[in-house]
C-alpha positions as CSV (number, residue, x, y, z in Angstrom):
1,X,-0.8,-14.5,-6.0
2,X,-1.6,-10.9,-4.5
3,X,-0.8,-8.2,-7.3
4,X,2.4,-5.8,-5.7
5,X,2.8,-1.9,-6.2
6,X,5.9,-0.2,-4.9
7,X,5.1,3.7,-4.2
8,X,8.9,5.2,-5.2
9,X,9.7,8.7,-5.2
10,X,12.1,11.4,-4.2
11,X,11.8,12.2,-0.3
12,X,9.2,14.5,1.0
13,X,6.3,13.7,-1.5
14,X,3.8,11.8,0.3
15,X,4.8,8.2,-0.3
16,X,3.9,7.4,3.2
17,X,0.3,9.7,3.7
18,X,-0.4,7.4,0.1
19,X,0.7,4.5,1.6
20,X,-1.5,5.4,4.6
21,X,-4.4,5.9,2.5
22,X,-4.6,2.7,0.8
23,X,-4.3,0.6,3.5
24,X,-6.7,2.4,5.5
25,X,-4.7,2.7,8.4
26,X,-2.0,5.5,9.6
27,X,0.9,2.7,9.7
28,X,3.6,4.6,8.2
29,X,5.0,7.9,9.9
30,X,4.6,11.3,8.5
31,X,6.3,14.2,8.9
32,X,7.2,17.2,7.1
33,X,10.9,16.4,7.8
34,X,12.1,14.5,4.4
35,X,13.7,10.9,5.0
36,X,11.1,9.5,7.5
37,X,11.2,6.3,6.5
38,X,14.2,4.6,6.1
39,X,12.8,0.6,5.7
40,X,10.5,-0.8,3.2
41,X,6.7,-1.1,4.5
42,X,3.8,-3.7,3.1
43,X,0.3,-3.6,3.8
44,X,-2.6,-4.5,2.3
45,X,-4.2,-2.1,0.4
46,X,-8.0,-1.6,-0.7
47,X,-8.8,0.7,-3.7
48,X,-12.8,0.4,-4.1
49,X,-13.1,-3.3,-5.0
50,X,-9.5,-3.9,-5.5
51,X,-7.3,-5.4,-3.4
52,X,-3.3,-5.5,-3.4
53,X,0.0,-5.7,-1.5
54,X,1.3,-2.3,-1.7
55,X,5.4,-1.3,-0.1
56,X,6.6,1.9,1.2
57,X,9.8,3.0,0.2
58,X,12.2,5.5,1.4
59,X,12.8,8.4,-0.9
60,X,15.2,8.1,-3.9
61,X,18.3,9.4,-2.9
62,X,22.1,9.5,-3.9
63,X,24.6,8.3,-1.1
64,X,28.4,7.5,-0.6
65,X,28.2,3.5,-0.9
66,X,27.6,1.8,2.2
67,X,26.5,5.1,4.0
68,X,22.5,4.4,5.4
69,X,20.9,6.6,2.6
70,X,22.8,4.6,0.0
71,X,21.3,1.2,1.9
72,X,18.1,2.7,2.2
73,X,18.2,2.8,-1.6
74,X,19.2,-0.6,-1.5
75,X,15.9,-0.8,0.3
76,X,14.2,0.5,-2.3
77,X,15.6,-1.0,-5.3
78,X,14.4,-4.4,-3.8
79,X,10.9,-3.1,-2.9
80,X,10.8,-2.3,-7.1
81,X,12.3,-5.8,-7.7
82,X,9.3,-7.6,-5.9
83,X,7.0,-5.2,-7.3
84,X,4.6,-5.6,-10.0
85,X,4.1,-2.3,-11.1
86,X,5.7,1.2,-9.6
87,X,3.4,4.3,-8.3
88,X,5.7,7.0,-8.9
89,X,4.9,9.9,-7.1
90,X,6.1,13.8,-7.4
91,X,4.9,16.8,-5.4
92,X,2.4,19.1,-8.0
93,X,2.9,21.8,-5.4
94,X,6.7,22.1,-6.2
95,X,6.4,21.1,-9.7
96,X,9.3,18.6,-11.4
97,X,12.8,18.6,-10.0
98,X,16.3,17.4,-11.1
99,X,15.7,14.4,-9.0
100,X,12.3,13.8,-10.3
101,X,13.7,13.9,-13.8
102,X,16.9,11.7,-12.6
103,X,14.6,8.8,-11.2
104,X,11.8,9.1,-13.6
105,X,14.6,7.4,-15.9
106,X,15.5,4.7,-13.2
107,X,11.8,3.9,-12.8
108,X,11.9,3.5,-16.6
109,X,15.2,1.0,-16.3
110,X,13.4,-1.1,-14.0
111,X,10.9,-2.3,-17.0
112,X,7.7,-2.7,-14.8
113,X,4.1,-0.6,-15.4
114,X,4.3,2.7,-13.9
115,X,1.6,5.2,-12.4
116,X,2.4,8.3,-12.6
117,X,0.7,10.0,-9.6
118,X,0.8,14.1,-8.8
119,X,0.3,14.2,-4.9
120,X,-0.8,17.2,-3.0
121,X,-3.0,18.5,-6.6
122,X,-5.4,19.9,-4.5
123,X,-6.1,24.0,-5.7
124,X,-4.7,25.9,-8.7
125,X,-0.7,25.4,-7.8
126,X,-0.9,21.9,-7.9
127,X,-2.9,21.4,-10.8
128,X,0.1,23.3,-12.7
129,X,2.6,21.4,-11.0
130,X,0.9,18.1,-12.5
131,X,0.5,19.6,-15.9
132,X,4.4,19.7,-15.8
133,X,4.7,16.2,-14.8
134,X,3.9,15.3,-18.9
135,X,7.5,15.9,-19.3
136,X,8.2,12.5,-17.9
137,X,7.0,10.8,-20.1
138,X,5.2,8.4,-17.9
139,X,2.3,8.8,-18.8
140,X,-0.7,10.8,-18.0
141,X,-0.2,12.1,-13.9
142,X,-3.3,10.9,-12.0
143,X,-3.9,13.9,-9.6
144,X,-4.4,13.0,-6.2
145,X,-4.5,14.3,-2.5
146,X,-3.7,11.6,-0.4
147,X,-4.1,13.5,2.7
148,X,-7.8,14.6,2.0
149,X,-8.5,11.4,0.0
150,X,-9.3,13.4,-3.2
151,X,-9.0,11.7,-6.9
152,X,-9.3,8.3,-5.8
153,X,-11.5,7.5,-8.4
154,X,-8.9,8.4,-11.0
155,X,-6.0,6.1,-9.4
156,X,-8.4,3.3,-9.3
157,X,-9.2,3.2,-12.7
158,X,-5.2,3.2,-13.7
159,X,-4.9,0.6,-10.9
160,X,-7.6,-1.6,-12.8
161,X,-5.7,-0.9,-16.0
162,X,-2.7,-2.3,-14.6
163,X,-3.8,-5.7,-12.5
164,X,-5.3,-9.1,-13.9
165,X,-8.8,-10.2,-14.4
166,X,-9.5,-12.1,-11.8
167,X,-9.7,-15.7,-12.6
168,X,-13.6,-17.4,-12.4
169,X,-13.4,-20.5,-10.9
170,X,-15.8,-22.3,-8.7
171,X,-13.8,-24.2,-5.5
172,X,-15.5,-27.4,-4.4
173,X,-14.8,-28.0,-0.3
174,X,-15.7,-31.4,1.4
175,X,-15.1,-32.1,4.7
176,X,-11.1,-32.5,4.7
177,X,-10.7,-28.6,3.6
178,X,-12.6,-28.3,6.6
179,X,-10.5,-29.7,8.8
180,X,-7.7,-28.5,7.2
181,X,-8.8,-24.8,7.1
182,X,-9.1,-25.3,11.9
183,X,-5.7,-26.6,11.7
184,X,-4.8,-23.1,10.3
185,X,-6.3,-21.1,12.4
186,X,-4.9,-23.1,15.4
187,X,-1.6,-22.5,13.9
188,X,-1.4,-18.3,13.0
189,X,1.4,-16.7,13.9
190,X,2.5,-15.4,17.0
191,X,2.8,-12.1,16.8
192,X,5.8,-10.8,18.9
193,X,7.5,-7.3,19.1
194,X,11.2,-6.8,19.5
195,X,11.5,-3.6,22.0
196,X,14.2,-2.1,24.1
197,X,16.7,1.0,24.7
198,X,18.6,2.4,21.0
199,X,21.0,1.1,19.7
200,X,20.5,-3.1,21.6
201,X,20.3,-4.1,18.3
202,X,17.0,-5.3,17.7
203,X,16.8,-4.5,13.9
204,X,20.2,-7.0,13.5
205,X,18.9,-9.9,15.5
206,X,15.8,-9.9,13.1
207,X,18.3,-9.9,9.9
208,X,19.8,-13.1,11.1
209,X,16.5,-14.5,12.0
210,X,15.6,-13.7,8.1
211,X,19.1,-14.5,6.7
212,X,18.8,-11.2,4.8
213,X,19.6,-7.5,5.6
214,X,15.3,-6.5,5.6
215,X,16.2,-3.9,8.2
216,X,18.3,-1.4,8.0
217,X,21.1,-1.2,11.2
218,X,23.5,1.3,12.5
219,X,25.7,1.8,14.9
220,X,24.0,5.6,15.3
221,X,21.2,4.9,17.4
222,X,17.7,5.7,16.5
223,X,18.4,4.5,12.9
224,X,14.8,2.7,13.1
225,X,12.1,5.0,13.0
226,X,8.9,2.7,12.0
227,X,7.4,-0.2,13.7
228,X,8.1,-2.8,10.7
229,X,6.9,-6.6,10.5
230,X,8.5,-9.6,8.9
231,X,6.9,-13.0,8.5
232,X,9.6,-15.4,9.8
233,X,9.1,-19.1,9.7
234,X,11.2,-21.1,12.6
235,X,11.3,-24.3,14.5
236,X,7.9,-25.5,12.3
237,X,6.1,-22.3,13.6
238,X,5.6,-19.0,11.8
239,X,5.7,-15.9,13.7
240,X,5.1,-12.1,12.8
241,X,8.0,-10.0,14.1
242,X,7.4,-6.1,14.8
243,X,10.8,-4.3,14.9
244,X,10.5,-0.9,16.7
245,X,12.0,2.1,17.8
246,X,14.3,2.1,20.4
247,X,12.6,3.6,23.5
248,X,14.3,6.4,25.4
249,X,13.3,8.1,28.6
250,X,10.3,10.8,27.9
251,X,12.5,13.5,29.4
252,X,15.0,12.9,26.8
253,X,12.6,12.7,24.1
254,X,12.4,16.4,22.2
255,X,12.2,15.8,18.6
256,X,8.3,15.3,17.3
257,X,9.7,12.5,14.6
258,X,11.2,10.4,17.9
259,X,8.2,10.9,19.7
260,X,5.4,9.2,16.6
261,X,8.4,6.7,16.5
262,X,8.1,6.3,20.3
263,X,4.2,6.0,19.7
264,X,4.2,3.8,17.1
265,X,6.7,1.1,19.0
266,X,4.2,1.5,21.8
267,X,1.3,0.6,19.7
268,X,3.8,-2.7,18.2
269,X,3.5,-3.6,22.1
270,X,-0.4,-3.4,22.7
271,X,-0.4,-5.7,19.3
272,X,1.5,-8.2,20.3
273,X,1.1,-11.5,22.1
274,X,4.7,-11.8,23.2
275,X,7.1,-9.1,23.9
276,X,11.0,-9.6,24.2
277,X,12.9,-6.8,26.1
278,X,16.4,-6.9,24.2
279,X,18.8,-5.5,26.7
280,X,22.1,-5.0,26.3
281,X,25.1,-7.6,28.0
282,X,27.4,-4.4,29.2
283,X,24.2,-2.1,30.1
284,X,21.5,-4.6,31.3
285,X,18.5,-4.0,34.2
286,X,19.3,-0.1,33.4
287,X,16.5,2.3,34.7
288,X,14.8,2.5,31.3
289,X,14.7,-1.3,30.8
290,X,12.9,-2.0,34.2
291,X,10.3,0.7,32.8
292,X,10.1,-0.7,30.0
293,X,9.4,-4.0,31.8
294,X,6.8,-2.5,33.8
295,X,5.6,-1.0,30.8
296,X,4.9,-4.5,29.2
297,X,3.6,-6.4,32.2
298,X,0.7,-3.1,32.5
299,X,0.0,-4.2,29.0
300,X,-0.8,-7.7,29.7
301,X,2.0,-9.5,27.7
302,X,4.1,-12.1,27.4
303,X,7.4,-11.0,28.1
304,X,10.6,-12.7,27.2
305,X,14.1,-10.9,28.0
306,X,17.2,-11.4,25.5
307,X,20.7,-10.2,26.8
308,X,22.3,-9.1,23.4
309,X,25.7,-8.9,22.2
310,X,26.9,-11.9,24.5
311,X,29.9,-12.5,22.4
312,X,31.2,-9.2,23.7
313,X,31.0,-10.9,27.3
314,X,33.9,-12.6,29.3
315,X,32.8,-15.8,29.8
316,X,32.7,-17.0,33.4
317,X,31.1,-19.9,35.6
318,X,27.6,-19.4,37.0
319,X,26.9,-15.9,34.3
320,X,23.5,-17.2,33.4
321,X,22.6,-18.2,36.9
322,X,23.3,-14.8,37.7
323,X,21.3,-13.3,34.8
324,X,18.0,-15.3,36.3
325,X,18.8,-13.9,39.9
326,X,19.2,-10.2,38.5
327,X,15.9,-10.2,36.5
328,X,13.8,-11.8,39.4
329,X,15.5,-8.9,42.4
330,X,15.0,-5.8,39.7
331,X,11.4,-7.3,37.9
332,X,9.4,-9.1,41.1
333,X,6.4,-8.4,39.6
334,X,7.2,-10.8,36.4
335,X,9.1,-13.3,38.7
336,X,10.2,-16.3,36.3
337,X,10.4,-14.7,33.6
338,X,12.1,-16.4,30.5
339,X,15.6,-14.6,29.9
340,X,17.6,-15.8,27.7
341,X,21.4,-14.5,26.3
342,X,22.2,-13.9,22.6
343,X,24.1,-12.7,19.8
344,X,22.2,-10.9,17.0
345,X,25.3,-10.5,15.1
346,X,26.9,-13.7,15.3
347,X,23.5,-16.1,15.7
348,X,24.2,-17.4,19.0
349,X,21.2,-18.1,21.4
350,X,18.8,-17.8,18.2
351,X,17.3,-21.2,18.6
352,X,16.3,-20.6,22.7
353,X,15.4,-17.3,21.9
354,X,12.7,-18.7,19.5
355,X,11.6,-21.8,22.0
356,X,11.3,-19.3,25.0
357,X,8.9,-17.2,22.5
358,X,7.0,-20.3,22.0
359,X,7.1,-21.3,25.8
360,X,6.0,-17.7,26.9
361,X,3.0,-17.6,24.5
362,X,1.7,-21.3,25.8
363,X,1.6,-20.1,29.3
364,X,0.2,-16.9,28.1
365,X,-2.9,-18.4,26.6
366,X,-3.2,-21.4,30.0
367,X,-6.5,-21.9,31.4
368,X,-6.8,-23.6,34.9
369,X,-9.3,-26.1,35.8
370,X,-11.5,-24.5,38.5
371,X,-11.4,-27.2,40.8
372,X,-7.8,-27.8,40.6
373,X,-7.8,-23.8,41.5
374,X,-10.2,-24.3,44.8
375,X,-7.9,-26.9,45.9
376,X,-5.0,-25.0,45.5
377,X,-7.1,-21.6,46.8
378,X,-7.8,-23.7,50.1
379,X,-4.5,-24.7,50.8
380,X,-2.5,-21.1,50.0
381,X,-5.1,-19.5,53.0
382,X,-4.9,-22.3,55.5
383,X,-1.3,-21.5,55.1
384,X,-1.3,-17.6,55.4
385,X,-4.6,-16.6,56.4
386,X,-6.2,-13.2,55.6
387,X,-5.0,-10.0,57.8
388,X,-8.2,-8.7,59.8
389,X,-8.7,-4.9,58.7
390,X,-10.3,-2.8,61.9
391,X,-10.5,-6.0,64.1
392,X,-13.2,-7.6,61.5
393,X,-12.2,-10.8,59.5
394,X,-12.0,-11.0,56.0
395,X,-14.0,-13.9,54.2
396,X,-12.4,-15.1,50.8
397,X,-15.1,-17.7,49.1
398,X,-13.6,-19.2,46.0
399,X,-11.6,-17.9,43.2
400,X,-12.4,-18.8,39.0
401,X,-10.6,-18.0,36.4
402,X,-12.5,-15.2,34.3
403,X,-10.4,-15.7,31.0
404,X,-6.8,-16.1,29.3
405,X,-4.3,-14.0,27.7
406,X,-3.4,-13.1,30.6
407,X,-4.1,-15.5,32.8
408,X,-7.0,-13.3,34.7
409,X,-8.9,-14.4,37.6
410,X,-11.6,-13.3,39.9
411,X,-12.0,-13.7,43.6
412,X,-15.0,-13.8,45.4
413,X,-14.9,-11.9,49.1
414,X,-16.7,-10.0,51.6
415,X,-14.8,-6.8,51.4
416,X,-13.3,-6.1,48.5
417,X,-12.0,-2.8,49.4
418,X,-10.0,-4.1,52.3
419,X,-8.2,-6.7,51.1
420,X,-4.3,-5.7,51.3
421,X,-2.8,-5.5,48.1
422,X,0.4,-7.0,50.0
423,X,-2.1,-10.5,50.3
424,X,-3.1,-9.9,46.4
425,X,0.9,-10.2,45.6
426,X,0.9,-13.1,47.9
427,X,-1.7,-15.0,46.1
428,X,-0.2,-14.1,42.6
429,X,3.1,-15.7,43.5
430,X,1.9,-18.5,44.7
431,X,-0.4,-19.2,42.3
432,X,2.7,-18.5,39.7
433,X,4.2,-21.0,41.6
434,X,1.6,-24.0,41.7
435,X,0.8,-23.8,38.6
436,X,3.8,-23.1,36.7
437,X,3.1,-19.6,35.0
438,X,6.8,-17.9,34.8
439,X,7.1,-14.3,34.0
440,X,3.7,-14.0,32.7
441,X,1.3,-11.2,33.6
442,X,-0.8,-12.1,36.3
443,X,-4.4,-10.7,37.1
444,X,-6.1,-11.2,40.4
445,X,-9.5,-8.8,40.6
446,X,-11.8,-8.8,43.4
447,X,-15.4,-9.2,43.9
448,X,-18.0,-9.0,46.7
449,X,-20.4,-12.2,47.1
450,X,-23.8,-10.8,46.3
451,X,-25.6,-10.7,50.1
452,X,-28.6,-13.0,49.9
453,X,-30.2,-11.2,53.2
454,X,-29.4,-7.6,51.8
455,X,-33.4,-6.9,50.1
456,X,-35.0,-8.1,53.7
457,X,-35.5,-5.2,55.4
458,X,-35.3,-5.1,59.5
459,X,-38.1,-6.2,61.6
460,X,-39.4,-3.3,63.9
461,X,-38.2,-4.0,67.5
């Protein structure tokens, strides 16, 4: 099993640039504002040759029970409970504090290895700041900047101290571990984001897909702040779930903190295979969802819609019929697409929810047979044949389809340039159409037929 370290700490240390710097990727936000983040982060972390699961936590805090800072200890408390050993990190800069004092004795209680790391060291203040950290009795501080990378060195070798020798065995493969090992890759998970407007309550339809409160929710909105992934195993599939940020219109957007959450929710979308656009039941096909929509389909994903909170609806004949009209009037561009109405707080729709994931990733990843594309190419412009552009007709040859994820195709003219986008939507639809792709992205790029005469030049006259 993968060795755990939970980095715990009072807010406003540099859990999160630490974090940052053992993964090797800038996953967590940072800010100087304390309390960025709010619910427990894992990543894989690489120290030299080492190699470890290492969790985020939001900064030890005291809260009012049941306020968010006193769940986001909650957080935090679990993040130590999984862990195998505790980083516990203080600022050198400001030297100890009451707090560091108060939860250098609850990082005692909790009876795991501790490494008791001086962030921000760099220059004479800090290095007087970790010489008080002794009074913890924690150990010796390992002095680090984890925003410049310095003392690494130093926190590898108490990392080393802390993990197991790896054990030396030699694995024998034959053929059926083979096998086996293709069937796994075949069957990774789908990774899928969960975006939409704050406060549609993304964070609380992933609880109930986990059984557990992972994420923290609110009914304040922008309580989520970082992009955070859960491995959720449903319907025989797995599937990695990005929760994000909820995305507000850039106008409205002032604060820097929203605007790396903003980022960081956008970069959950260009990672993702599938996307589901959570919309709330009393505020769907708002302004901000349809650009969010559009947002998506630019992006070249698989898009599924969920209309939240359903079990606040009145229930009336024909409501989902009218759901499928509304999203193929306001989003033409992803006509078909899966939509599907649940409750994140009381479970309802979970099970469709998950299919219509599945569904949407199959037709995603569909390849078409060229020659059942010809046939269908021949027959969509014998039906509506090209415009002429300037009184000179437009040849279209064949058409092949250049790769999946998205569906992407390339067609083979005589004037690229000229071709009406207005025919391009015409062939996209209808080729959604034949060949059953609903709601997913499709691509349609043109290219000229390489002109077999165009190296002869003219005979003189």
């Amino acid at each position: 099993m993968s060795f755990t370290i939970a980095i715990i700490g009072r807010p406003n240390v540099g859990k999160s640039t630490l974090f940052n710097r053992l993964v090797g990727q800038k996953l967590a936000l940072v800010d100087d504002e304390p309390g960025v983040t709010r619910d427990r982060r894992e990543g894989e972390a690489r120290l030299g040759d080492l190699e470890f699961t290492v969790i985020d936590t939001a900064g030890l805090d005291e809260g009012a029970k049941g306020s968010l800072t006193a769940r986001m200890q909650e957080q935090t408390e679990t993040a130590i409970g999984l862990a195998d050993a505790l980083m516990f990190v203080i600022d050198a800069r400001v030297g100890l504090t009451p707090n560091d004092r108060a939860f250098a004795d609850f990082a005692r209680r909790a009876n795991k290895p501790v490494v008791l790391v001086a962030n921000k060291a760099e220059g004479k203040h800090g290095e007087i700041g970790a010489m008080e950290s002794y009074a913890l009795g924690l150990g010796d501080p390992i002095q680090v900047s984890a925003e410049h990378g310095e003392g690494m060195s130093d926190l590898y070798d108490a990392v080393r101290a802390l993990m197991p020798e790896p054990a030396d065995e030699k694995e024998e493969f034959d053929d059926d571990d083979i096998i086996e090992s293709d069937e796994d890759l075949s069957q990774r998970p789908i990774r899928v984001a969960i975006v939409g407007r704050p406060n549609a309550g993304k964070s609380t339809l992933i609880n109930h897909l986990l059984g557990e409160e992972r994420l923290l929710t609110s009914s304040e909105a922008g309580t989520t702040r970082d992009s955070i992934s859960v491995e959720i195993h449903r319907q025989g599939r797995d599937f990695r779930v990005f929760d994000t940020a909820g995305l507000r219109r850039r106008s409205r957007i002032e604060e820097k903190l929203e605007k790396l959450s903003v980022a960081d929710a956008l970069r959950a979308v260009r990672f993702a295979e599938v996307v589901v656009l959570m919309m709330d039941a009393q505020n769907k096909f708002e302004e901000q969802d349809l650009r969010i929509a559009d947002l998506i389909e630019r992006e070249g994903r698989a898009i599924v819609i969920a209309v939240n909170k359903w079990d606040l609806m009145d229930r009336q004949p024909n409501l989902i019929s009218a759901l499928r009209t509304d999203a193929d009037h306001w989003l033409p561009q992803v006509r078909g697409v899966p939509i599907v109405a649940v409750s994140g707080l009381m479970g309802e729709g979970i099970d469709r929810l998950m299919s219509a994931i599945e569904q949407a990733y199959a037709v995603w990843n569909k390849r078409v047979p060229t020659a059942a594309l010809n046939r269908w190419f021949e027959q969509a412009v014998d039906a509506n044949p090209p415009p002429a552009v300037s009184g000179r007709r437009l040849k279209l040859n064949y058409i092949t389809q250049a790769k999946a994820r998205p569906p992407s195709f390339v067609l083979f003219c005589s004037r690229a340039d000229a071709v009406p986008q207005s025919y391009l939507r015409y062939l996209v639809n209808s080729l959604r159409e034949y060949f059953e792709l609903p709601g997913t992205p499709v691509r349609i790029s043109l290219r000229e037929k390489a002109n077999p005469f165009a190296h002869k030049r003219k005979r003189p006259s």
